[in-house]
C-alpha positions as MATLAB code, in Angstrom:
seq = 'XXXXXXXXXXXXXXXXXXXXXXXXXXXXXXXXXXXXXXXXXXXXXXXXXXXXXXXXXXXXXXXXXXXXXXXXXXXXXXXXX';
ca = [
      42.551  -40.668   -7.698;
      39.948  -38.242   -6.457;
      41.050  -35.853   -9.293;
      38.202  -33.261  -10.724;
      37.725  -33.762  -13.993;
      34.897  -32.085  -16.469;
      33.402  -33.801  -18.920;
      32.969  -33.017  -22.860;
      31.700  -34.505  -25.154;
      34.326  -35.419  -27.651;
      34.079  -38.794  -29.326;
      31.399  -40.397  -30.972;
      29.899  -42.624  -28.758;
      30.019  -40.786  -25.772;
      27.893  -41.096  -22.767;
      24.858  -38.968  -22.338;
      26.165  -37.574  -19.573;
      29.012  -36.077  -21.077;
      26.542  -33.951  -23.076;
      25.604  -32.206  -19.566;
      29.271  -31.513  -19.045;
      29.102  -31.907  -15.470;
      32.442  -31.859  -13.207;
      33.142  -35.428  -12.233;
      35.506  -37.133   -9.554;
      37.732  -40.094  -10.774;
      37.936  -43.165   -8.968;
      39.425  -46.240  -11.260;
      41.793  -46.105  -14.379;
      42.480  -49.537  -14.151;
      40.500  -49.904  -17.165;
      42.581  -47.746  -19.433;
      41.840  -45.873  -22.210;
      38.067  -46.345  -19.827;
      37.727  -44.272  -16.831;
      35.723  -44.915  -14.197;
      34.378  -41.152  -13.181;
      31.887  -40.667  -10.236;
      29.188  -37.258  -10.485;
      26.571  -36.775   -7.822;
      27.093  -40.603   -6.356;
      26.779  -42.370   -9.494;
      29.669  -44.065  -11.001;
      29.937  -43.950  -14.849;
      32.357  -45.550  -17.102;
      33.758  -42.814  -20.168;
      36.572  -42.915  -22.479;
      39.915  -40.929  -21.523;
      39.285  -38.275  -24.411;
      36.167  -36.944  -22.842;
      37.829  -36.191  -20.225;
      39.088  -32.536  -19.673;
      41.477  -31.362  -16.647;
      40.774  -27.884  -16.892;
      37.400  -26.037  -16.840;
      36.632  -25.950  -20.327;
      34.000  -23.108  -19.853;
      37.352  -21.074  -18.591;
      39.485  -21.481  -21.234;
      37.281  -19.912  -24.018;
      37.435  -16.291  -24.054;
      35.162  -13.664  -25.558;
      35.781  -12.890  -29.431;
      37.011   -9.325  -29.930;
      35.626   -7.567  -33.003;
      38.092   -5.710  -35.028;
      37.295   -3.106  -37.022;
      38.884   -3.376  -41.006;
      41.972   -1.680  -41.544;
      41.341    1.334  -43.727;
      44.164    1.956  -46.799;
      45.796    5.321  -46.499;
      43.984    8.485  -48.137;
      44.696    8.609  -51.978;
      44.637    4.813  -52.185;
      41.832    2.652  -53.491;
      41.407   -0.952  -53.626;
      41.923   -2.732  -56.162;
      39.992   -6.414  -57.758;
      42.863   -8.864  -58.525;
      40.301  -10.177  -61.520;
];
């Protein structure tokens, strides 16, 4: 219990707050697969899947561009039709 949790918004009838993905405190999973998840004082009642245990904000990483490998000189590319 007490376990920070963020939420995202992953099934289809998700709460509206999931949609802010705020970080959220647990407090019941008596209800299970429901979870009852407390942000700012209010308690709200969201499905296990929305739930995420890591900052999901962390865990994407920026896209590196690579540039297209080049054939060697004397070589041309070639349509396969």
């Amino acid at each position: 219990m007490d376990t920070t949790v963020w939420l995202e918004p992953r099934t289809l009838a998700c709460n509206q707050i999931c949609y802010q993905r705020p970080t959220a405190k647990v407090k019941d999973t008596s209800g299970w697969p429901f979870v009852m998840v407390e942000v700012d004082g209010i308690r709200h009642r969201v499905h296990a899947d929305n739930l995420c245990q890591n900052d999901p904000a962390a865990r994407q990483p920026e896209r590196k561009t690579t540039s297209r490998l080049s054939l060697p000189p004397g070589f041309e590319e070639m349509p396969l039709f």
